[in-house]
C-alpha positions as CSV (number, residue, x, y, z in Angstrom):
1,X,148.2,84.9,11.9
2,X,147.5,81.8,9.4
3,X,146.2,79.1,10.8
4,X,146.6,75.7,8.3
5,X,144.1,72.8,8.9
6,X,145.5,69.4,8.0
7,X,142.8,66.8,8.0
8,X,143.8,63.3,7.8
9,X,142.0,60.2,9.0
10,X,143.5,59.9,12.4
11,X,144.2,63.3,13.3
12,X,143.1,67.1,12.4
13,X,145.9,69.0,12.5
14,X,145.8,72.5,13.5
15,X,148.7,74.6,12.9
16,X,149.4,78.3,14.0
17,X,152.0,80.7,11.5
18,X,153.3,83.7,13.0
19,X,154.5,85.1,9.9
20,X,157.9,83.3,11.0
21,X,157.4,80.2,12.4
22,X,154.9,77.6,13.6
23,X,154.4,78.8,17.1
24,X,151.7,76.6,17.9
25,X,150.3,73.4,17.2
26,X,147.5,70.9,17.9
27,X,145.5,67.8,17.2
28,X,142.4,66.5,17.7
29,X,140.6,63.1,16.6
30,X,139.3,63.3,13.1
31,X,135.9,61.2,13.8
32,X,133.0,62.0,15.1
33,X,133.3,65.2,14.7
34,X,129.4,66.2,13.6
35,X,129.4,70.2,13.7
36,X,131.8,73.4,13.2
37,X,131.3,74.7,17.0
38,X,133.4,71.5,17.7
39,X,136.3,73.1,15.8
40,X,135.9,76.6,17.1
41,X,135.7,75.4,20.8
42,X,138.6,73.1,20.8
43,X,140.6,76.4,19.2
44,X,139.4,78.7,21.0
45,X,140.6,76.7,24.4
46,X,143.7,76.4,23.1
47,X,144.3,80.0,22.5
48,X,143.1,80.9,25.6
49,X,145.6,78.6,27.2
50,X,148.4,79.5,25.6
51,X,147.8,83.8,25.6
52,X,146.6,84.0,21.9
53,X,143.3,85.9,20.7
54,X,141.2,83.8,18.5
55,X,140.4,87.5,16.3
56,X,144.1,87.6,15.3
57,X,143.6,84.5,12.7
58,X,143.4,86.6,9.6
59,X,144.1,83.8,7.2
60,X,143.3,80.0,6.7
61,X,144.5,77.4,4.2
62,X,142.8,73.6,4.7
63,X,143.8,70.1,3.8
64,X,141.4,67.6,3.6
65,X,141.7,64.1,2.5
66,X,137.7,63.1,4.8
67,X,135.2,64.1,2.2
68,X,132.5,63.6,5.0
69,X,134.4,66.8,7.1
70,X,135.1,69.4,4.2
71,X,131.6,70.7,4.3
72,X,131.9,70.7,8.2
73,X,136.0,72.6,8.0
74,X,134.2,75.0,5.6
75,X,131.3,76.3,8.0
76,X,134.1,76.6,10.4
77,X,136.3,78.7,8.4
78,X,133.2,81.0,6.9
79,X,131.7,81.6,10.3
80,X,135.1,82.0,12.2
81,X,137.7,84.2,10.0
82,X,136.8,87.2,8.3
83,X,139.3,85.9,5.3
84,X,138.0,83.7,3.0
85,X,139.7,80.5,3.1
86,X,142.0,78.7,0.6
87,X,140.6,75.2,0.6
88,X,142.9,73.0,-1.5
89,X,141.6,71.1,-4.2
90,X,142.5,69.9,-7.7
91,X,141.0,73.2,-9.3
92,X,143.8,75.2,-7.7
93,X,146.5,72.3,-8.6
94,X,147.6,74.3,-12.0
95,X,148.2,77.3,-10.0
96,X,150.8,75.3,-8.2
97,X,154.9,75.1,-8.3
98,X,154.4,71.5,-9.3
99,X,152.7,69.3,-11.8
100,X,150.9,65.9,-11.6
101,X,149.5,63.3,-14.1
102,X,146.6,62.2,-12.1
103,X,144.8,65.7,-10.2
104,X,141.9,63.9,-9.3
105,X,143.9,61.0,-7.5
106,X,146.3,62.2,-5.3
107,X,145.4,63.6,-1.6
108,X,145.9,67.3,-0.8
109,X,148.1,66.3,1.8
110,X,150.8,65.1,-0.6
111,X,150.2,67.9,-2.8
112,X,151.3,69.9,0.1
113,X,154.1,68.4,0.9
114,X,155.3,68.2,-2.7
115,X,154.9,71.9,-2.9
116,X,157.3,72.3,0.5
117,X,159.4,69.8,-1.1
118,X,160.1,71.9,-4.2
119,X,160.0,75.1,-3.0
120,X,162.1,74.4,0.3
121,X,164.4,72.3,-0.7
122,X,164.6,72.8,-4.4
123,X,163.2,69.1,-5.7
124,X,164.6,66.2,-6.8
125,X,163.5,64.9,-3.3
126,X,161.7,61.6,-1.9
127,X,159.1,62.9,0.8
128,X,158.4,60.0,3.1
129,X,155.2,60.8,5.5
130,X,154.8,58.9,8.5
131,X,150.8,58.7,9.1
132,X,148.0,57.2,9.3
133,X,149.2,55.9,5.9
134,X,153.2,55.9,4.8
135,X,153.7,57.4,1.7
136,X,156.5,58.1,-0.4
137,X,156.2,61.3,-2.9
138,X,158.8,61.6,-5.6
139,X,159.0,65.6,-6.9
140,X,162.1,66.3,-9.7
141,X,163.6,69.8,-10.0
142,X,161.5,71.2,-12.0
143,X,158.4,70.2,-9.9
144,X,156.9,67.2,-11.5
145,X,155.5,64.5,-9.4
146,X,157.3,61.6,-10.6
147,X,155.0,59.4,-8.7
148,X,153.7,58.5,-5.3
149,X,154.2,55.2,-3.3
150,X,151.4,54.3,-0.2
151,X,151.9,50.9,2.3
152,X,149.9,50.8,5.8
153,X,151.4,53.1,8.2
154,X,152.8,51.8,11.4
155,X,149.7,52.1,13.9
156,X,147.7,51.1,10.9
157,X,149.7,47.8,10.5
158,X,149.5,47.1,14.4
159,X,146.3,47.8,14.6
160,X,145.3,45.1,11.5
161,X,147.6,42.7,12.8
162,X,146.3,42.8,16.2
163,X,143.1,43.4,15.5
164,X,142.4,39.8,13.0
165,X,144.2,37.6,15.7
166,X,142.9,36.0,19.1
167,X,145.4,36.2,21.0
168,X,148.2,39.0,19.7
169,X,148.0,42.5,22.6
170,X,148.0,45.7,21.5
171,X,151.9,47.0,22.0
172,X,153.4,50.4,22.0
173,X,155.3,51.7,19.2
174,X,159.0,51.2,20.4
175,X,161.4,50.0,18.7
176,X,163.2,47.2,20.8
177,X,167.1,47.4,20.8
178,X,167.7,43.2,19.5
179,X,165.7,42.7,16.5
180,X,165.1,38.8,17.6
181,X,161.9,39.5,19.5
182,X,162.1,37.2,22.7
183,X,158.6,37.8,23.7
184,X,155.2,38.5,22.1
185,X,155.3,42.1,22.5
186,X,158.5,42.5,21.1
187,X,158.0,39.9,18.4
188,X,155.2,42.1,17.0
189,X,157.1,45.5,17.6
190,X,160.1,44.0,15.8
191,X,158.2,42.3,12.9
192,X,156.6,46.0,12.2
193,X,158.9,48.2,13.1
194,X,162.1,46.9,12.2
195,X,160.0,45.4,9.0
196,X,159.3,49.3,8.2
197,X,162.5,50.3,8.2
198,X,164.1,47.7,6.0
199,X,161.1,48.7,3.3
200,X,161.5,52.3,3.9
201,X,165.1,51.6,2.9
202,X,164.6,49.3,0.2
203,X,162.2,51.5,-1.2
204,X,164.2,54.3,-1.0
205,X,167.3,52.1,-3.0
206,X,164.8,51.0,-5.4
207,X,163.8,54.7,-6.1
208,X,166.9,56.1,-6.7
209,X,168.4,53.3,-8.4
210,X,165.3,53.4,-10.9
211,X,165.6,57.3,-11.2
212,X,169.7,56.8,-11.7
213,X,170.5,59.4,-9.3
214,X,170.8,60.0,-6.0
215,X,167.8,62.1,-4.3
216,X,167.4,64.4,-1.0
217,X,165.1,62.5,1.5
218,X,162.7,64.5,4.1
219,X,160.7,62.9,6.7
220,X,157.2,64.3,7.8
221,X,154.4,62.8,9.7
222,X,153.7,62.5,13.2
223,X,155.5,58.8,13.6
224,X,158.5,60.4,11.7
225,X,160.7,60.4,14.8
226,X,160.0,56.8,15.8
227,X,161.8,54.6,13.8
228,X,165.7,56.7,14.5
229,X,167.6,54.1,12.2
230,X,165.9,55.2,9.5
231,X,167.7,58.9,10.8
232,X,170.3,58.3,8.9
233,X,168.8,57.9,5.6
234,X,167.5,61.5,5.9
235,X,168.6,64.6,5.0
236,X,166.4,66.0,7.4
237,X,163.1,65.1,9.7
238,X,161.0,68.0,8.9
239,X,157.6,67.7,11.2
240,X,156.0,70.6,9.9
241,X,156.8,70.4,6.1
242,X,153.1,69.8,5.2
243,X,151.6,72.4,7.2
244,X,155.0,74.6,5.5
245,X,153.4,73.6,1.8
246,X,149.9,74.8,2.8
247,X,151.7,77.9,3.8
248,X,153.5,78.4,0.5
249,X,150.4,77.2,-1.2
250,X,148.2,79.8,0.6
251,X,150.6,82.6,-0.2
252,X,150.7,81.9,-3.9
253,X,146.8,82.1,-4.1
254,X,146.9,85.4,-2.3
255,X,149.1,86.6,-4.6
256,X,147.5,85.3,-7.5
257,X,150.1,83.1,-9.1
C-alpha cells in the first residue's frame, strides 16, 4: 500500500492507496507536533481500527509546505517503511509532467495538484483548493504552470475577522439561504461566504477571459464542498486530487522518469 502525507498548516493529511483507490483517510492537527512516534501512533490506531496492518505500507510520497515538520515527517518515514520515501521538493520538480517559472516559490501542495491536473484531466485546467489558504493554479495542455493565485481561505478569513474585533462570535461555516444577513451570525457567514463565491467566480471570469479560452475547473481541499453555488462552476469536486498528484508523482520517480 502507498501511503501519501499531505502536510499543510492546519491539517496533516494522511492518505491510504490500495493500488485502486483511496481506501482510507485521516487528519490530524499540524502543530505541536514535536516528535515522529506522534505520527506512527496516531497511524498505527487507525489501522488497527479499521483492520489494516501497519507492515503492508510499502511506499510513501510526502508533501510538506511546514519547514519546521519535514525533518520530523522524514524520521517517521525512515524509521517506519522499509521504502525509502519520495519527499517532494524542487530538485525533483524537472522530473515532473509539468513545468514552472519560479521552483523555489511555489508549495509542493500545488505542484501536486498541478501534476493531477495534467495528467487526470489532460490540462488546460484552473485548480481551485479550498484550504487553510484558497488558491487557484492555472496548468495549460502541455503542462506549464501559467500562474498561481492565493487569497485567505474561508476559516482563515473568519478567524481574522473575528479574531481583530470586540465583539464579532466565532460562527460556523454555513452558508445561509438569503444573502441579507439579518443577524450577526449570518451577517458574517454571508459577508465571507457568499463574498467567496462571487471572487471565486470573478476570478474564474477574469482567468479565462485573460487566457481567451474557456478552461476545465476542479475543486480540491477540505472546504471544497461548502460553498455548493460555486458547484456549478465545476467540472468536478475532486477531494482527493492532491493526494492523486503525489500518487502520480511517486510512481514517476519509481520509475525513473
Amino acid at each position: 500500500m502507498l501511503l501519501a502525507i499531505d502536510a499543510g498548516n492546519t491539517n496533516v493529511v494522511f492518505g491510504i492507496h490500495n493500488g485502486e483507490k483511496w481506501i482510507h483517510e485521516w487528519r490530524m492537527n499540524t502543530l505541536p507536533v514535536k516528535r515522529a512516534s506522534e505520527y506512527e501512533m496516531f497511524l498505527r490506531l487507525n489501522f488497527l481500527e479499521n483492520n489494516l496492518h501497519f507492515d503492508d505500507i510499502s511506499r510513501v510520497v510526502i508533501s510538506s509546505v511546514v519547514p519546521q515538520l519535514n525533518s520530523v515527517l522524514e524520521e517517521f518515514a525512515a524509521a517506519s517503511i522499509k521504502d525509502e520515501p519520495v519527499f517532494l521538493g524542487p530538485k525533483w520538480y524537472d522530473k515532473l509532467p509539468v513545468r514552472t517559472q519560479n521552483p523555489y516559490e511555489i508549495g509542493t501542495d500545488l505542484l501536486a495538484n498541478a501534476v493531477a491536473a495534467k495528467e487526470i484531466y489532460g490540462g488546460d485546467t484552473i485548480v481551485v483548493d479550498f484550504g487553510t489558504a484558497l488558491t487557484f493554479t492555472v496548468v495549460d495542455k502541455d503542462g506549464l504552470i501559467l500562474g498561481v493565485n492565493i487569497a485567505p481561505g474561508l476559516k482563515t478569513a473568519i478567524k481574522a475577522l473575528v479574531g481583530q474585533t470586540a465583539q464579532l462570535p466565532e460562527v460556523p461555516l454555513e452558508l445561509p439561504e438569503s444573502v441579507l444577513g439579518k443577524n450577526t451570525i449570518h451577517a458574517i457567514q454571508n459577508g465571507v461566504l457568499w463574498g467567496y463565491i462571487s471572487m471565486v467566480e470573478g476570478m474564474l471570469d477574469r482567468i479565462q477571459q485573460e487566457l481567451g479560452r474557456e478552461m476545465k475547473v476542479v475543486a480540491t481541499g477540505g472546504l471544497s464542498s461548502i460553498l455548493t453555488p460555486l458547484h456549478k462552476r465545476f467540472d468536478k469536486v475532486d477531494r482527493h486530487l492532491t493526494l492523486d498528484g503525489l500518487r502520480i508523482i511517486h510512481q514517476l520517480m519509481k520509475d525513473g522518469k
